[in-house]
PATI-670724 format. One record per atom (N, C-alpha, C): residue number from 1; chain; x, y, z. Coordinates in Angstrom, 1 decimal. Layout:
! residues N
LUMDREN, num, chaine, c1, c2, c3
LUMDREN, NUM, A, X, Y, Z;
...
! end
This chain:
! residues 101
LUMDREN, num, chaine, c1, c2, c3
LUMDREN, 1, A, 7.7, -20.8, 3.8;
LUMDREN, 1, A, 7.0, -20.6, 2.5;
LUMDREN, 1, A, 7.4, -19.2, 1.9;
LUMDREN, 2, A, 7.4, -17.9, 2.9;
LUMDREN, 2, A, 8.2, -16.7, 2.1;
LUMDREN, 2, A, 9.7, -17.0, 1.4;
LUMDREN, 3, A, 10.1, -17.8, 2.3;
LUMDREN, 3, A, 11.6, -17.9, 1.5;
LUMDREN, 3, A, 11.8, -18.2, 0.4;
LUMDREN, 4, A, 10.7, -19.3, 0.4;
LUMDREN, 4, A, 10.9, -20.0, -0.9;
LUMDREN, 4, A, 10.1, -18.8, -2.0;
LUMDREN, 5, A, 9.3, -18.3, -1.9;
LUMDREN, 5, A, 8.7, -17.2, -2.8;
LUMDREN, 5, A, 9.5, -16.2, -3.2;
LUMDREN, 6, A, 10.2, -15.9, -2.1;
LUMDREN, 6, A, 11.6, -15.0, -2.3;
LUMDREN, 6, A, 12.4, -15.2, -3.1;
LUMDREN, 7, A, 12.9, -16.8, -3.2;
LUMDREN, 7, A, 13.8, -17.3, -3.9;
LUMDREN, 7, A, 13.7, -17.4, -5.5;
LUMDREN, 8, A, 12.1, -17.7, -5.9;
LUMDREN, 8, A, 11.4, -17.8, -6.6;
LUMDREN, 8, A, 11.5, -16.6, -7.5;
LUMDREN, 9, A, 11.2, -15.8, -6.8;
LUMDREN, 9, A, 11.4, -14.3, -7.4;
LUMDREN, 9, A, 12.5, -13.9, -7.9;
LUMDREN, 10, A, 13.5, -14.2, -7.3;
LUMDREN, 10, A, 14.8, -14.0, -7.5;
LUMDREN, 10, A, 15.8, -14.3, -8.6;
LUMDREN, 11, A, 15.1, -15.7, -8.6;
LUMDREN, 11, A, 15.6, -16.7, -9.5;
LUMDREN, 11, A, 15.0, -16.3, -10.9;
LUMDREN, 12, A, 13.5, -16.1, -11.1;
LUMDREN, 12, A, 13.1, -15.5, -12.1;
LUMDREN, 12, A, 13.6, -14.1, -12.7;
LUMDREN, 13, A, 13.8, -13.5, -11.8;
LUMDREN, 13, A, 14.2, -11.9, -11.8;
LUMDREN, 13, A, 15.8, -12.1, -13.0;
LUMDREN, 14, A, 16.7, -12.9, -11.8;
LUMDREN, 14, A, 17.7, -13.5, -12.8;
LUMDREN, 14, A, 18.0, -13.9, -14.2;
LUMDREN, 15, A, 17.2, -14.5, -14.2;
LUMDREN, 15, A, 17.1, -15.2, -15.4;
LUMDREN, 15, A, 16.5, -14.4, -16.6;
LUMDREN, 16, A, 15.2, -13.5, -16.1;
LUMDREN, 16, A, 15.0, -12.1, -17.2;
LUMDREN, 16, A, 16.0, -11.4, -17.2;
LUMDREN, 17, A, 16.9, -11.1, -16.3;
LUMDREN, 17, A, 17.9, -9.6, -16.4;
LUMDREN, 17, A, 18.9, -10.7, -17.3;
LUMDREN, 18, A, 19.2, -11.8, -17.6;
LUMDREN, 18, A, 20.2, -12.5, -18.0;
LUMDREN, 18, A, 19.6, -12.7, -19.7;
LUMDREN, 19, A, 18.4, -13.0, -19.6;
LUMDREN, 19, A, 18.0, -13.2, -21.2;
LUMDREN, 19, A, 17.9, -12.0, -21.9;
LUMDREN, 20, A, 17.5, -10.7, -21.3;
LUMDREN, 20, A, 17.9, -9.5, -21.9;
LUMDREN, 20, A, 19.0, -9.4, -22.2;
LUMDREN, 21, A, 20.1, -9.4, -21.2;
LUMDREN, 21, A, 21.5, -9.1, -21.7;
LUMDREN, 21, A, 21.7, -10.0, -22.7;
LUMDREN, 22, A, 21.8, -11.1, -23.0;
LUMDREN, 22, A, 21.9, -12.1, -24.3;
LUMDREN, 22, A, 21.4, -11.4, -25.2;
LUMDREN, 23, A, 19.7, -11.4, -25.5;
LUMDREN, 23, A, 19.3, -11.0, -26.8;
LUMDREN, 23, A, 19.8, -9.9, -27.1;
LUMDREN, 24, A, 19.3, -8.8, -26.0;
LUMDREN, 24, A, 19.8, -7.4, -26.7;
LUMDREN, 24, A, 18.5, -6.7, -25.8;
LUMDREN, 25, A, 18.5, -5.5, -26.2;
LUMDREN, 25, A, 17.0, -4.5, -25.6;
LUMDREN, 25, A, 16.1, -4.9, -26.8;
LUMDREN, 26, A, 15.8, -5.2, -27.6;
LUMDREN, 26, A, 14.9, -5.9, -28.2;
LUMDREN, 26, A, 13.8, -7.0, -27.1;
LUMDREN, 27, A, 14.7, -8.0, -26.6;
LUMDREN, 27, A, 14.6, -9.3, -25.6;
LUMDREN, 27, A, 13.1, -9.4, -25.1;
LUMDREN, 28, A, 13.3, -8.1, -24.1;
LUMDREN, 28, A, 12.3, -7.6, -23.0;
LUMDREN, 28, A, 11.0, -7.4, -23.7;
LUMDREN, 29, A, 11.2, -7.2, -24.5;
LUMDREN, 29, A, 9.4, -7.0, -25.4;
LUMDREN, 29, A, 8.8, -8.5, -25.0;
LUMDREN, 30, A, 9.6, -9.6, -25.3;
LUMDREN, 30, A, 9.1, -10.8, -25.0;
LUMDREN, 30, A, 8.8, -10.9, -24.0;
LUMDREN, 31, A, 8.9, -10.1, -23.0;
LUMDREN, 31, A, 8.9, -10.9, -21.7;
LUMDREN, 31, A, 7.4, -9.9, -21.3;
LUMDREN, 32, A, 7.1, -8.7, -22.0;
LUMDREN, 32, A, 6.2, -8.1, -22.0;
LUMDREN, 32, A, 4.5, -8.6, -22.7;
LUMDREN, 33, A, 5.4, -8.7, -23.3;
LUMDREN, 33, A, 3.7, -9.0, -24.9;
LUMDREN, 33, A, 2.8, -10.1, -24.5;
LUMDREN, 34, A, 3.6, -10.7, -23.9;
LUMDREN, 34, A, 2.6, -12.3, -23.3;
LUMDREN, 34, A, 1.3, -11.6, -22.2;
LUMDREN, 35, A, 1.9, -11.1, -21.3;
LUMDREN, 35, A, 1.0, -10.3, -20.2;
LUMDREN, 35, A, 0.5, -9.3, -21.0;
LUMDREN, 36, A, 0.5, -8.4, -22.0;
LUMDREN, 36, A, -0.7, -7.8, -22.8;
LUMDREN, 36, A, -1.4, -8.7, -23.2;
LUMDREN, 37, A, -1.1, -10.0, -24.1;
LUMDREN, 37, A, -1.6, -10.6, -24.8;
LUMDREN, 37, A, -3.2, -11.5, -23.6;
LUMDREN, 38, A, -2.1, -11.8, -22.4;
LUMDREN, 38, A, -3.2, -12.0, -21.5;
LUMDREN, 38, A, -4.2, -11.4, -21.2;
LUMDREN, 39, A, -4.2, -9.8, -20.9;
LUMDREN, 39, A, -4.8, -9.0, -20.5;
LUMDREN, 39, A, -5.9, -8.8, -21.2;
LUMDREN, 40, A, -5.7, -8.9, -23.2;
LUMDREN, 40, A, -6.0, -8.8, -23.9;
LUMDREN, 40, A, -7.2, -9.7, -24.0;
LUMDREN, 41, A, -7.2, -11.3, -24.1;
LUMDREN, 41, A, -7.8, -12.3, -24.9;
LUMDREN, 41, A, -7.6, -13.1, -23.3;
LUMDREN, 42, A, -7.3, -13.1, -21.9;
LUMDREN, 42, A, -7.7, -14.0, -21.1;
LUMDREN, 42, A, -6.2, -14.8, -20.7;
LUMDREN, 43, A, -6.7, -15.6, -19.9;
LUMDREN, 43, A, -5.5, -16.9, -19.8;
LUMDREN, 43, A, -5.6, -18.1, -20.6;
LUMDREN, 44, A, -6.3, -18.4, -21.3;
LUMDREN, 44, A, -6.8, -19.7, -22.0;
LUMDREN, 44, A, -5.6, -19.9, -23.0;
LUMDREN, 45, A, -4.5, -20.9, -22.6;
LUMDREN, 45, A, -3.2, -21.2, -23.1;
LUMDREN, 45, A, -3.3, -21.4, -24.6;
LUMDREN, 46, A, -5.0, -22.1, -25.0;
LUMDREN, 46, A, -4.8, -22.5, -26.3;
LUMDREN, 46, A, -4.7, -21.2, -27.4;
LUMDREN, 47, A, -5.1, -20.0, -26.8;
LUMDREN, 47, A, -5.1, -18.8, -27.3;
LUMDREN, 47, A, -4.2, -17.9, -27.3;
LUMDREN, 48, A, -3.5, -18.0, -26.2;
LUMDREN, 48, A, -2.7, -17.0, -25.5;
LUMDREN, 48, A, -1.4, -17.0, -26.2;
LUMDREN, 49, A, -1.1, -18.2, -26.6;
LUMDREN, 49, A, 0.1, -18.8, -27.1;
LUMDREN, 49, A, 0.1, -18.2, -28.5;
LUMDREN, 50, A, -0.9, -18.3, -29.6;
LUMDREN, 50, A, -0.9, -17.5, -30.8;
LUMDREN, 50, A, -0.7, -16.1, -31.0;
LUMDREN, 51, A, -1.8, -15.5, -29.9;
LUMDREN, 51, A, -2.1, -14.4, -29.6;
LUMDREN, 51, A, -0.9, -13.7, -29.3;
LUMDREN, 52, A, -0.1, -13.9, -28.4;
LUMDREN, 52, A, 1.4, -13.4, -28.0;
LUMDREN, 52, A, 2.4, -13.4, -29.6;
LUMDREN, 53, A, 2.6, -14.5, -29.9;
LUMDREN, 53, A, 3.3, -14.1, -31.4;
LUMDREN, 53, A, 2.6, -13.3, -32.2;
LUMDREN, 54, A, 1.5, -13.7, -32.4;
LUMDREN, 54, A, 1.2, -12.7, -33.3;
LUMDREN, 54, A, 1.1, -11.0, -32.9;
LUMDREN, 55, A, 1.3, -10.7, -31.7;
LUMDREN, 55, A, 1.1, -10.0, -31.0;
LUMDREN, 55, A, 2.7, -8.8, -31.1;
LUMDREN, 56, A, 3.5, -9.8, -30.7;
LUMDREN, 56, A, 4.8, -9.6, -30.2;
LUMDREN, 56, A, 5.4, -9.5, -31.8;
LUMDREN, 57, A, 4.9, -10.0, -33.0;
LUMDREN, 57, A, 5.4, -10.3, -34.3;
LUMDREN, 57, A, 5.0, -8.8, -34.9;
LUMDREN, 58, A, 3.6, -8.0, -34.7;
LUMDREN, 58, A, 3.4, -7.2, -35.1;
LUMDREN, 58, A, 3.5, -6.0, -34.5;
LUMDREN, 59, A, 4.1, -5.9, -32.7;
LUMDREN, 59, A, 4.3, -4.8, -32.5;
LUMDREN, 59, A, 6.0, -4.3, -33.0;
LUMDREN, 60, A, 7.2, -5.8, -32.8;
LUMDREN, 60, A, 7.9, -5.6, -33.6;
LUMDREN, 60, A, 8.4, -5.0, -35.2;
LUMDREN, 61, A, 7.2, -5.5, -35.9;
LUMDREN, 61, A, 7.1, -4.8, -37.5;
LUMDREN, 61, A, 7.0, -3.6, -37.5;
LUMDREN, 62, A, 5.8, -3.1, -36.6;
LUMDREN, 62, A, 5.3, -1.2, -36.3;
LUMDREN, 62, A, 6.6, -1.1, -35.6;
LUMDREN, 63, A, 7.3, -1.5, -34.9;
LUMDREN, 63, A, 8.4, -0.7, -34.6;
LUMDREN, 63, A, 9.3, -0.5, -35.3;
LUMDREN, 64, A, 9.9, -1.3, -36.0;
LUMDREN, 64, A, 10.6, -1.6, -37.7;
LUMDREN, 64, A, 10.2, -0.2, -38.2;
LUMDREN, 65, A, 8.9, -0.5, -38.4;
LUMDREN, 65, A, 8.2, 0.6, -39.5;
LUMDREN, 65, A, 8.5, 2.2, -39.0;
LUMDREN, 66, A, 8.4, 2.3, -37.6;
LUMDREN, 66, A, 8.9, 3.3, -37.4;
LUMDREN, 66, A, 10.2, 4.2, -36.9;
LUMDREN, 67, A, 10.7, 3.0, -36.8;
LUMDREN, 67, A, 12.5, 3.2, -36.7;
LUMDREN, 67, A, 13.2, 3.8, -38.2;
LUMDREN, 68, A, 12.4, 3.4, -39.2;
LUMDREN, 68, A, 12.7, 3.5, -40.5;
LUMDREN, 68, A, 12.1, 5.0, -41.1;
LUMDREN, 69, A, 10.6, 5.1, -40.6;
LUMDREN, 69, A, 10.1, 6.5, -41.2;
LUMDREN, 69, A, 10.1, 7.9, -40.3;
LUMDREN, 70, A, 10.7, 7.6, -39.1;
LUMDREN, 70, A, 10.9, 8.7, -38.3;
LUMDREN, 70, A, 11.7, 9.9, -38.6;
LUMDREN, 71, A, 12.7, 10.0, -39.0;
LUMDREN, 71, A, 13.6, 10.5, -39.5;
LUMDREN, 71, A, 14.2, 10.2, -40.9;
LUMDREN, 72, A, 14.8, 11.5, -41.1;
LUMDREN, 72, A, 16.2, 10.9, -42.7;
LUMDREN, 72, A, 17.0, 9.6, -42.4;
LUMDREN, 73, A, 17.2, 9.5, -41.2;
LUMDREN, 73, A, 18.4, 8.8, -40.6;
LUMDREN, 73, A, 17.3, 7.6, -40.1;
LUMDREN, 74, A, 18.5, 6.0, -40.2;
LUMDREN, 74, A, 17.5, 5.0, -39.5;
LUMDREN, 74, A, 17.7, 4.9, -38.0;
LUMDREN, 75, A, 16.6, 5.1, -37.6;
LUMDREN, 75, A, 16.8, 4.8, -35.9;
LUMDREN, 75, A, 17.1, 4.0, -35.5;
LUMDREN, 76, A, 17.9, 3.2, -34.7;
LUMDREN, 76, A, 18.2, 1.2, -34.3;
LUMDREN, 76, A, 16.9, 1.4, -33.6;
LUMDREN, 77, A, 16.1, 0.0, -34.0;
LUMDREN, 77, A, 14.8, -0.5, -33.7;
LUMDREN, 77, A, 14.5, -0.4, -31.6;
LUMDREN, 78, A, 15.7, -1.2, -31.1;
LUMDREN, 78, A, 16.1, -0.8, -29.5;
LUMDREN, 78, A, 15.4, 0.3, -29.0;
LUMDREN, 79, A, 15.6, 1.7, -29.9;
LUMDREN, 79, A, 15.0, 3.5, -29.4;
LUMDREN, 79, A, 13.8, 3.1, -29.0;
LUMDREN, 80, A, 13.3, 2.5, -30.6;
LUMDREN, 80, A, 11.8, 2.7, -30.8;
LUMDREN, 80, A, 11.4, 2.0, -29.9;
LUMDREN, 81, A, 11.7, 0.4, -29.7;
LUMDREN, 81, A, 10.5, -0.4, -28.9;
LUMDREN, 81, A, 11.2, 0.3, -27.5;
LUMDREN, 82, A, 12.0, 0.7, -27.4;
LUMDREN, 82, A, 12.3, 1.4, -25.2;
LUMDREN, 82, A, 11.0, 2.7, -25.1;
LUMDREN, 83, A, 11.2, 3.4, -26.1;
LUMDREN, 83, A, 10.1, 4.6, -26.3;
LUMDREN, 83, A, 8.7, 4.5, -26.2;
LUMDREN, 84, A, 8.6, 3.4, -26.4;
LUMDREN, 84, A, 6.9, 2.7, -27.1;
LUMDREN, 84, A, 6.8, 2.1, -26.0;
LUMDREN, 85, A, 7.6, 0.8, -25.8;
LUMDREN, 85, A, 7.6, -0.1, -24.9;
LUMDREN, 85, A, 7.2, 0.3, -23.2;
LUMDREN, 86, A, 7.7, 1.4, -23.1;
LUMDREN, 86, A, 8.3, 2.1, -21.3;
LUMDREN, 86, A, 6.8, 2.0, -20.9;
LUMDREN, 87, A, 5.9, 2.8, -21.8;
LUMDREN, 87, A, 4.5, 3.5, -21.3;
LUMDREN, 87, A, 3.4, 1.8, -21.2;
LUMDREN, 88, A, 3.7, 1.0, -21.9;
LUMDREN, 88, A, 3.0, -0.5, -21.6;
LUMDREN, 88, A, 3.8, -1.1, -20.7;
LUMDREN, 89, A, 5.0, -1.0, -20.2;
LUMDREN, 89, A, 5.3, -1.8, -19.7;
LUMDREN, 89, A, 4.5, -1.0, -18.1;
LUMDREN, 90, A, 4.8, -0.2, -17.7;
LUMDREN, 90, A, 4.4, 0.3, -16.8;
LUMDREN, 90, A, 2.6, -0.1, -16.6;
LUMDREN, 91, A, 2.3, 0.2, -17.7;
LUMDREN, 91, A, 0.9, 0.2, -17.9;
LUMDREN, 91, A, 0.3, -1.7, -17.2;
LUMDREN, 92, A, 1.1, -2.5, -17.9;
LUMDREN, 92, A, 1.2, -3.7, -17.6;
LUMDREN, 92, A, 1.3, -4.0, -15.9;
LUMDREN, 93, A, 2.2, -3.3, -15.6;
LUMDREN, 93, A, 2.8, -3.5, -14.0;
LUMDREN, 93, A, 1.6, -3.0, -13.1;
LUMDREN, 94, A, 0.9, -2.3, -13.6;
LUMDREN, 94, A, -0.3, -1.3, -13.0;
LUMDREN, 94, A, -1.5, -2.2, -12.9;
LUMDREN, 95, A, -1.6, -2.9, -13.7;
LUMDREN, 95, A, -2.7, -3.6, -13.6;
LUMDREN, 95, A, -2.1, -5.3, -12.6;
LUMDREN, 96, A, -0.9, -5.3, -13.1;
LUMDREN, 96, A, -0.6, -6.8, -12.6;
LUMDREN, 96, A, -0.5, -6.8, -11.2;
LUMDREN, 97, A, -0.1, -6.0, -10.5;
LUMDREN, 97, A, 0.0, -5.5, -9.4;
LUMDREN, 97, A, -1.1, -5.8, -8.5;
LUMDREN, 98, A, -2.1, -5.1, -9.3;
LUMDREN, 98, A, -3.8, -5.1, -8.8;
LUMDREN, 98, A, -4.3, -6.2, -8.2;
LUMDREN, 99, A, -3.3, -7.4, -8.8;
LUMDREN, 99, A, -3.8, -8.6, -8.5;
LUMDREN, 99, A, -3.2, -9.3, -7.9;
LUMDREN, 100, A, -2.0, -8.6, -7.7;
LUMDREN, 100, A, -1.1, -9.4, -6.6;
LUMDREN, 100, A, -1.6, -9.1, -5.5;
LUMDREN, 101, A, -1.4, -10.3, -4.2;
LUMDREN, 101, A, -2.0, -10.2, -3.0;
LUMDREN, 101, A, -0.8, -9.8, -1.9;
! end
């Protein structure tokens, strides 16, 4: 049964480190915003599911927004959500953890 959980992990692990390289550093926000969106409003799929786009739609915009008024110069949007992103992503892992057995 560990093996298979191992594998499991593995296999997922892969497949994030693989869809980030595809999209871009942008990517990873998706793989993030669902687990706030949970934390946020629960597991209840019929919710969770809106709640994440709409979620993930508007932290994207504020980062837009701030990629653009930060400076004279435009900052690629990438800076902003890794700068923004780093402190929830952690923040995320902190709590998810908690509940791992």
């Amino acid at each position: 049964m560990a093996l298979i959980r191992y594998a499991v992990i593995a296999v997922a692990t892969m497949v994030s480190a693989i869809s980030v390289s595809m999209v871009g550093i942008i990517g990873w926000i998706g793989l993030i915003i669902p687990h706030v969106a949970r934390l946020m409003i629960g597991s209840m799929n019929m919710r969770l599911i809106p709640a994440s786009a709409l979620l993930g739609a508007s932290f994207l915009v504020g980062a837009d927004i701030l990629a653009r008024s930060l400076s004279g110069i435009e900052i690629p949007i990438g800076i902003v959500t890794e700068i923004v992103g780093i402190p929830i992503f952690v923040l995320v892992l902190s709590r998810v953890r908690r509940g791992w057995t």
